[in-house]
DOSEMI-793146 format. One record per residue (C-alpha): residue in one letter; x, y, z; residue number from 0. Coordinates in Angstrom, 3 decimals, decimal comma, always signed. Layout:
REC  res        xx        yy        zz    n
REC    A         X         Y         Z  NUM
...
//
This chain:
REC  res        xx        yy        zz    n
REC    X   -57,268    +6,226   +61,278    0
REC    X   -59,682    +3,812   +59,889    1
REC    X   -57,347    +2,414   +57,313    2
REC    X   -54,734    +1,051   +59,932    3
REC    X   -57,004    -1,646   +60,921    4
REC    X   -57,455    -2,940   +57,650    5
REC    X   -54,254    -3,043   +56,657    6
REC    X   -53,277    -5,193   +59,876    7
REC    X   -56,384    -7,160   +58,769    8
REC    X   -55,070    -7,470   +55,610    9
REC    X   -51,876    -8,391   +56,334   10
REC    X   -52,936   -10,857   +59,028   11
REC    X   -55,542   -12,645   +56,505   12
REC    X   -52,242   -12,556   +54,027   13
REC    X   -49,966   -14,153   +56,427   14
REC    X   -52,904   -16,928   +57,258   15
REC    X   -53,219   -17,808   +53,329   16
REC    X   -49,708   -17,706   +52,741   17
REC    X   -48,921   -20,223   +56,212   18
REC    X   -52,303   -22,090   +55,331   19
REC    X   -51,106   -22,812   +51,595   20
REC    X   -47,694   -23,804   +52,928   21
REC    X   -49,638   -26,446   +55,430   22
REC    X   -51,806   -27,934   +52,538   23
REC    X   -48,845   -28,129   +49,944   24
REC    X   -46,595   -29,732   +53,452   25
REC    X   -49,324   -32,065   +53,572   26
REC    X   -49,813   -32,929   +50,443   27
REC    X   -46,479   -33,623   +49,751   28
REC    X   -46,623   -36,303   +52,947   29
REC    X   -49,554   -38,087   +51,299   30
REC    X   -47,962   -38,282   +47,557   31
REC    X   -44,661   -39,249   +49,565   32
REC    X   -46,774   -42,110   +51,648   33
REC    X   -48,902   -43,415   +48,668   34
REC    X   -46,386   -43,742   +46,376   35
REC    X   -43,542   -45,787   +48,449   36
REC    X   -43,816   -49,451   +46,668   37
REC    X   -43,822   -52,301   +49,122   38
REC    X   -40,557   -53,599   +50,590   39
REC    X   -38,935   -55,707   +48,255   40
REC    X   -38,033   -59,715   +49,549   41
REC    X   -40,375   -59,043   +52,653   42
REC    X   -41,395   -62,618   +52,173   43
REC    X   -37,879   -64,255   +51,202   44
REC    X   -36,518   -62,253   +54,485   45
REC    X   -38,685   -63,992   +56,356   46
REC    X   -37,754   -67,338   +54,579   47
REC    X   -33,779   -66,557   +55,392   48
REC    X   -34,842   -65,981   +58,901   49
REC    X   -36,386   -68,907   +59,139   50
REC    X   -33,930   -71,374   +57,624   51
REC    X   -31,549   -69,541   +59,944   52
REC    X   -32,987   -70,197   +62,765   53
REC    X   -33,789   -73,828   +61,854   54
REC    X   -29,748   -74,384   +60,982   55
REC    X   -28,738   -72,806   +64,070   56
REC    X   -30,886   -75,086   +66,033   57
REC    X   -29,383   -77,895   +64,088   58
REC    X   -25,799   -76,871   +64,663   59
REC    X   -26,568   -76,923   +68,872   60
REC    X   -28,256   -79,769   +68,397   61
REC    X   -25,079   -81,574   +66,693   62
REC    X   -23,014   -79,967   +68,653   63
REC    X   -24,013   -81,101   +71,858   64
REC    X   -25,425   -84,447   +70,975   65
REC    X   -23,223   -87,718   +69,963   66
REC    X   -24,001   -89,665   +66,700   67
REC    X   -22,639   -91,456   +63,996   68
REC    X   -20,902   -90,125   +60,744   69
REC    X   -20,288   -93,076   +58,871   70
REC    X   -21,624   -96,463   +61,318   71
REC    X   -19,749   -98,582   +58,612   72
REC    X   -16,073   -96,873   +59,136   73
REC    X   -16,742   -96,227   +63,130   74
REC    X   -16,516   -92,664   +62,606   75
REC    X   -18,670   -90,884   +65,451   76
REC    X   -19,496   -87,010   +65,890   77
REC    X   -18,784   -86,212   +70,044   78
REC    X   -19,586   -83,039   +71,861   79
REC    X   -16,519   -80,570   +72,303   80
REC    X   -15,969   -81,750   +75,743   81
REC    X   -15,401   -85,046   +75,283   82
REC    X   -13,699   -84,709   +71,811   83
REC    X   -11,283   -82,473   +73,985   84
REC    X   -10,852   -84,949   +76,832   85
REC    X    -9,977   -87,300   +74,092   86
REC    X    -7,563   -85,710   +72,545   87
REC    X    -5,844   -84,281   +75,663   88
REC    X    -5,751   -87,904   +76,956   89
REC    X    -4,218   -89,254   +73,240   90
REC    X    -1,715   -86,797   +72,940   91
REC    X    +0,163   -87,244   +75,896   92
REC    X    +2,187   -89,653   +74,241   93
REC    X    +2,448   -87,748   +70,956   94
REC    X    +4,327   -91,334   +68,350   95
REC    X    +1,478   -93,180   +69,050   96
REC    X    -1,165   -90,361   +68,981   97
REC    X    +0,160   -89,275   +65,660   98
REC    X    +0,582   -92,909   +64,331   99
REC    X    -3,007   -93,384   +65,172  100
REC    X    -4,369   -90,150   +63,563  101
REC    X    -2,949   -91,043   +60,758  102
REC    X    -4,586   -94,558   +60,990  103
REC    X    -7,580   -93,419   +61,277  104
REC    X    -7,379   -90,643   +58,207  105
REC    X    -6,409   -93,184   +56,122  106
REC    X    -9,701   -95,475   +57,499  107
REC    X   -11,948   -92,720   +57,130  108
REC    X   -10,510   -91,133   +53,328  109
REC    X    -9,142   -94,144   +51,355  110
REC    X    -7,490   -93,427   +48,438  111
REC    X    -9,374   -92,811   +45,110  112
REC    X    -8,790   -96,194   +42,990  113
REC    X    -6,508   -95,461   +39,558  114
REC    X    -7,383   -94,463   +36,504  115
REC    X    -7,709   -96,512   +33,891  116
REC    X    -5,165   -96,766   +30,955  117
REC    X    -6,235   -94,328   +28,364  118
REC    X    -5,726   -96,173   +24,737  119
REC    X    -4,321   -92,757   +23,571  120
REC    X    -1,289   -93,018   +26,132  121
//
């Protein structure tokens, strides 16, 4: 009669050392697994990408939507969409002249590379 109650005792205190060994190793495994995780690698240049992103982003709107000059010296201007659209809708309604003066203005705006020299082995 007496040795029931131990035995359940025994078995209970068993089943607590086995479940409390299971809880320290558990834990200890989360702390090696915490400590030991290096750094995130290119936290810093991340940020740097970000932030030249964001900075050439604004600079694209900013073009964009703003008119300036290209090249003063050739007359070549950057419009917004809008107006570069109105522009074109309103040149190409006669399409010989609107082609005749894209072309004018491509050959303004890229002139040809001068020639080569003569090479003395030719």
């Amino acid at each position: 009669m007496n040795s029931e109650p131990v035995r359940e005792r025994a078995r209970l205190a068993y089943a607590a050392a086995i479940l409390g060994s299971f809880l320290i190793v558990a834990a200890l495994v989360w702390a090696m697994h915490r400590y030991t995780q290096p750094p995130p690698l290119g936290q810093e240049g991340a940020a740097k990408r970000a932030r030249a992103l964001a900075e050439m982003r604004a600079a694209e709107t900013e073009a964009l939507s703003n008119v300036g000059w290209i090249d003063q010296s050739n007359g070549i201007v950057r419009l917004r969409i809008e107006d570069a659209m109105k522009l074109v809708e309103r040149a190409w309604r006669n399409p010989p002249a609107a082609r005749s003066n894209l072309l004018e203005r491509v050959a303004k705006a890229y002139p040809p590379p001068p020639k080569p020299a003569p090479s003395p082995w030719e």
